[in-house]
C-alpha angles and dihedrals in degrees: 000000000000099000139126131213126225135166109257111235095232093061114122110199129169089218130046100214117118102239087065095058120100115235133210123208106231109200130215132221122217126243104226102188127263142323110219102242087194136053102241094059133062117225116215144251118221124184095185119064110240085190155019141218130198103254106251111243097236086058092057092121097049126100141198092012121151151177147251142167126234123239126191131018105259092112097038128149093040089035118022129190112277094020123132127233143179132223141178128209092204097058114085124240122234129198096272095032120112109243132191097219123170119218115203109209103233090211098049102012085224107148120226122189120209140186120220146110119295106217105164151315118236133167115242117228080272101068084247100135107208128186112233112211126168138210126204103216105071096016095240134150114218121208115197112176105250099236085069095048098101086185156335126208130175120260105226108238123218110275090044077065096060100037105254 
């Protein structure tokens, strides 16, 4: 458990010694690599965190979410390169919502992980069911056939950070 103790600073004790104060268990959130934010370059997966944040307060509820950095500039000015966020795998998306998604390559089985905005699914006259996803520099829409997709899990916004 990657986690650190501190006295909480509404604690009221009679006596000052630390055995008497109460502690709170602040939780971290891995940092699980990066999410490509163009279309040239593969962002990675990573299974091992290479990092850890401190677990805002306003996100105590919440369970299994994670971190990532952006890389690229595809979803500037929302998401710019080197910027943190953070997703959950248990919110639902929503067509406008930014969204963290890996696409397996069926030839290869690498594993590729993406940023962008999630806008539909629809099934072509086919039956092939494609995800729709968007980025906003270049305008461009992405289709990835939906039977590749591994998963796709909200990006909190901001507000969802802070508890709004």
């Amino acid at each position: 458990l990657n986690a650190t103790i501190k006295p909480t600073s509404t604690t009221k004790t009679t006596n000052s010694s630390p055995q008497n104060q109460s502690l709170v268990l602040e939780e971290k959130l891995p940092i699980l690599g990066y999410a490509q934010g163009n279309i040239i370059d593969r962002g990675n997966v990573i299974k091992t965190p290479i990092g850890y944040i401190d677990k805002p307060h306003s996100l105590a509820n919440y369970t299994d979410l994670y971190c990532v950095y952006i890389t690229g500039d595809s979803m500037s000015p929302e998401h710019k390169n080197g910027d943190l966020r953070i997703a959950t795998p248990h919110l639902p998306y929503n067509n406008g919502d930014t969204v963290i998604f890996v696409v397996k390559d069926p030839s290869t089985g690498e594993e590729t992980s993406y940023i962008r905005t999630y806008l539909r699914t629809t099934t072509t006259e086919s039956g092939l069911v494609l995800a729709i996803f968007s980025q906003h520099y270049p305008s461009v829409d992405i289709n990835f056939n939906n039977k590749n997709i591994v998963f796709i899990h909200k990006v909190l916004s901001y507000n969802e950070v802070l508890g709004l």
